[in-house]
C-alpha positions as CSV (number, residue, x, y, z in Angstrom):
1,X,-2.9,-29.6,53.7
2,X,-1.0,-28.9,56.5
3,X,2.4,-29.7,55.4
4,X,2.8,-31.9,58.9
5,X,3.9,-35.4,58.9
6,X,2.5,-38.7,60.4
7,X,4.0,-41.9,61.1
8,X,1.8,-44.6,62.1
9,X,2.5,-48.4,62.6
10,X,0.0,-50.9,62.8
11,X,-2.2,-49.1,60.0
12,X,-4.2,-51.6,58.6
13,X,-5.5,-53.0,61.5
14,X,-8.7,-51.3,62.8
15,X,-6.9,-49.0,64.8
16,X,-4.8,-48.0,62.5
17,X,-6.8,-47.7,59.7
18,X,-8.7,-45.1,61.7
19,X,-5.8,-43.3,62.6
20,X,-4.7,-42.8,59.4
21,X,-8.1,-41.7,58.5
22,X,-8.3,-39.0,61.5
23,X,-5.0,-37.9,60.4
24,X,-6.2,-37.2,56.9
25,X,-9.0,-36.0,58.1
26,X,-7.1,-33.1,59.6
27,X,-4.9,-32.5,56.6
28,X,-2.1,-34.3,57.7
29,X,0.7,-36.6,54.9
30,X,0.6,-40.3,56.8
31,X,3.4,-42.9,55.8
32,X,1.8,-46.2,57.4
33,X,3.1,-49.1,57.9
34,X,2.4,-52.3,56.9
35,X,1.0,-51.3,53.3
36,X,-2.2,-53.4,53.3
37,X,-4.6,-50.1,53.4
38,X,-8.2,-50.5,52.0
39,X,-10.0,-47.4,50.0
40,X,-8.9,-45.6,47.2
41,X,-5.0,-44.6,46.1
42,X,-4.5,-41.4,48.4
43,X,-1.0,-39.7,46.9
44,X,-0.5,-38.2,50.5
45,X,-0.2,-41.6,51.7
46,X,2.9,-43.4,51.7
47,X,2.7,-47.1,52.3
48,X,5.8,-49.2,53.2
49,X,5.5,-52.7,54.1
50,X,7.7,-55.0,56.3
51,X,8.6,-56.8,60.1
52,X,8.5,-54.1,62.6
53,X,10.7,-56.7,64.7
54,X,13.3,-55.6,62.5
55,X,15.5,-52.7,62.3
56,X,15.7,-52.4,58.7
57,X,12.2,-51.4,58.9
58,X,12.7,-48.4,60.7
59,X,14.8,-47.7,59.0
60,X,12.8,-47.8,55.2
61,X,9.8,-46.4,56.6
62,X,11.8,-43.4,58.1
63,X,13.7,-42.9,55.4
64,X,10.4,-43.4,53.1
65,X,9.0,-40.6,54.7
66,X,11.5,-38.1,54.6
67,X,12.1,-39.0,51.4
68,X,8.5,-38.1,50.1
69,X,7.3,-36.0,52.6
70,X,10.5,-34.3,53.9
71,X,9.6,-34.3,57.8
72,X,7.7,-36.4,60.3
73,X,5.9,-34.4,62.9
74,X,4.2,-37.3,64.9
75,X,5.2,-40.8,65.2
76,X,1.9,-43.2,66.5
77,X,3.3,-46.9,67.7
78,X,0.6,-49.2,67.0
79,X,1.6,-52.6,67.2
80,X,1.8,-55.3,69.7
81,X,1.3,-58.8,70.6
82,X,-1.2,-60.2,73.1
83,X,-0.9,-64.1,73.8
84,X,-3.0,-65.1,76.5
85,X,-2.1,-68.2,78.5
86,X,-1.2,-69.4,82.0
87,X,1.9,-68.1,83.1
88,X,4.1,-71.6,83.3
89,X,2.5,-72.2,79.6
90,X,4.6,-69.8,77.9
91,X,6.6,-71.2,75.3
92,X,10.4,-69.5,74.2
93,X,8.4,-68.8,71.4
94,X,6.0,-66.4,72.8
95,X,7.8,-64.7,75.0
96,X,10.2,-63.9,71.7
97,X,7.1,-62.8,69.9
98,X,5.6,-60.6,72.6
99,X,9.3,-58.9,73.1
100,X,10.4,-58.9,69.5
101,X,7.1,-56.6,68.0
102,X,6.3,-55.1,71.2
103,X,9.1,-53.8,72.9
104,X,12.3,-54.3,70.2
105,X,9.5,-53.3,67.5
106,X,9.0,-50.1,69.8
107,X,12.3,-49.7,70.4
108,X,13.7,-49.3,66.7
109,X,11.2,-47.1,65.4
110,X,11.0,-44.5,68.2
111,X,14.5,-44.5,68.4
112,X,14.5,-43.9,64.5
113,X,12.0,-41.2,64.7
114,X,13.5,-38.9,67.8
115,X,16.5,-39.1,66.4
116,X,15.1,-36.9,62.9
117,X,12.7,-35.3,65.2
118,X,15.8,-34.4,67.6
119,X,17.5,-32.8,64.5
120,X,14.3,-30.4,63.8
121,X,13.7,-29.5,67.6
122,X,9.7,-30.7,68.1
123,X,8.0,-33.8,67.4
124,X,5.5,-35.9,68.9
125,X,5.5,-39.9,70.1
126,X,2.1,-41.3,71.4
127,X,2.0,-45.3,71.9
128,X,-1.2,-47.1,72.0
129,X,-1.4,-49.9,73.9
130,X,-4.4,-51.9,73.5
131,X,-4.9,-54.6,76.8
132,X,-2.4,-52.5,79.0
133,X,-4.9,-52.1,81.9
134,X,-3.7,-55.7,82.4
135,X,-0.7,-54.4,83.6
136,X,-2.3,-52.2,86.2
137,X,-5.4,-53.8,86.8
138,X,-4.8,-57.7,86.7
139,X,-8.3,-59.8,86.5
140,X,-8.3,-63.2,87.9
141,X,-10.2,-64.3,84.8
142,X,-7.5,-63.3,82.2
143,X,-4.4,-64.8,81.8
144,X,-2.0,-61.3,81.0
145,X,1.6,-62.0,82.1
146,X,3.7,-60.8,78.8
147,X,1.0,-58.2,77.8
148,X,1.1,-56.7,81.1
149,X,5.2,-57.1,81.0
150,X,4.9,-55.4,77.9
151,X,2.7,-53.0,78.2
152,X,3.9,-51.8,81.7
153,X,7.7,-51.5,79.8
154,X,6.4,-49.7,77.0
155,X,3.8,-47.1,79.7
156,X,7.6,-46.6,81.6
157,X,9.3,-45.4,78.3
158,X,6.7,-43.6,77.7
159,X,7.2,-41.5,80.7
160,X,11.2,-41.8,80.9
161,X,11.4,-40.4,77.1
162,X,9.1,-37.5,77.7
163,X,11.5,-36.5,80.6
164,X,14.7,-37.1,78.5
165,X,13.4,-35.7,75.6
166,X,11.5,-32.7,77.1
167,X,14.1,-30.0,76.5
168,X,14.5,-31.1,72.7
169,X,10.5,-29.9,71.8
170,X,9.6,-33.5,71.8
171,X,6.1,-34.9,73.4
172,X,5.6,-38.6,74.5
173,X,2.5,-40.0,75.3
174,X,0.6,-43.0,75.6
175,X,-3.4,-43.8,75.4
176,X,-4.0,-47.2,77.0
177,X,-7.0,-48.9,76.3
178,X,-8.8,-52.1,77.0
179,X,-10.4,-54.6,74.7
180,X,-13.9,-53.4,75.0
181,X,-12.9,-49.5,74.5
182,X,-14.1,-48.3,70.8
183,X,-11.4,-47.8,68.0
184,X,-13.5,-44.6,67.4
185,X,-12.4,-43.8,71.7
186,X,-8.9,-44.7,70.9
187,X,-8.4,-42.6,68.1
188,X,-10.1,-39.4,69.6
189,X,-7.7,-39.7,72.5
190,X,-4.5,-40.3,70.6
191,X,-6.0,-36.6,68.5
192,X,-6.5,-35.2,71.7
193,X,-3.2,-35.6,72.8
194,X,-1.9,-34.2,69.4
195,X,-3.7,-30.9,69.8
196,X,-2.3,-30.7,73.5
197,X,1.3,-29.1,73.1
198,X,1.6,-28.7,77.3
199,X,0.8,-32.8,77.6
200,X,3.7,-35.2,77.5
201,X,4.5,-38.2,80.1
202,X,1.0,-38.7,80.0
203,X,-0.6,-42.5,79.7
204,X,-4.3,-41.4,79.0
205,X,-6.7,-43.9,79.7
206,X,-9.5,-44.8,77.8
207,X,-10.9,-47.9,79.2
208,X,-14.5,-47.5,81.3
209,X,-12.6,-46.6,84.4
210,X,-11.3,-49.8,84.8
211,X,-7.5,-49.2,85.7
């Protein structure tokens, strides 16, 4: 073991799941979020479940962690919404959807995480946003207004954080990907950019060379 800490949202969805498992792989405590994890009870695994739209959320899985494991080293955002539709057949509903999870979910657990990290001087953010290259590279064919909204807020944080954040020992990163890129490409880039201390503002892309 390594004694260091990850937090990772969105774990039992494919990407997730494989985060958490390249994690462990390198000796790493994970507490994951939401707690529907397949395979075998793993005691350096904390599951916590609940609505990443709300703040009490952060605020149990944070405190989870800390609680079991004492520190979190790295915090991996996972999560996000893509509805694809024409633009003027957007309902109030998935707009709120799209902004809740993806950029208030964002929001509350990174601002939840700094803020220990902050306290211990070093830490690591890296967001994954799967579809962002809609938001640089829109395609004619593919109705992407909110995801590329979203995704080009959250690739903007990214970047703002890392400068505001900088002098506190704490690294902020993004890998965007598209939908055809490999969860097995997505989660060598987000370990990448964990065992690169001199990389932060950095969206990493991982999607053919589209973008």
């Amino acid at each position: 073991m390594t004694g260091r800490v990850a937090l990772i949202t969105g774990a039992s969805q494919e990407i997730g799941a494989g985060l958490v498992a390249g994690y462990r792989g390198r000796g790493w405590s994970v507490a994951a979020t939401p707690g529907r994890i397949g395979g075998p009870p793993d005691p350096e695994v904390l599951t916590v479940e609940g609505d990443l739209a709300d703040p009490a959320t952060a605020d149990r899985i944070v405190g989870g962690a800390l609680e079991r494991f004492a520190r979190i080293d790295t915090l991996i955002s996972n999560v996000g919404v893509v509805i694809a539709k024409p633009f003027t057949e957007y309902s109030a509903a998935d707009c709120a959807a799209v902004v809740e999870v993806g950029l208030a979910g964002f929001c509350w657990m990174t601002q939840r995480a700094i803020g220990e990290m902050a306290v211990r001087y070093g830490g690591h953010v890296v967001t994954v946003m799967v579809s962002a290259s809609l938001a640089e590279a829109p395609d004619s064919g593919t109705h992407g207004v909110l995801a590329a909204v979203a995704k080009g807020g959250l690739a903007a944080a990214t970047r703002s954080l890392a400068v505001e954040y900088a002098g506190l020992g704490i690294r902020v990163n993004a890998v965007s990907g598209c939908g055809i890129a490999q969860v097995s490409d997505l989660v060598a880039g987000v370990l990448f950019l964990e065992s690169s201390p001199y990389i932060t503002g950095e969206i990493l892309h991982i999607d053919g060379g589209r973008s």
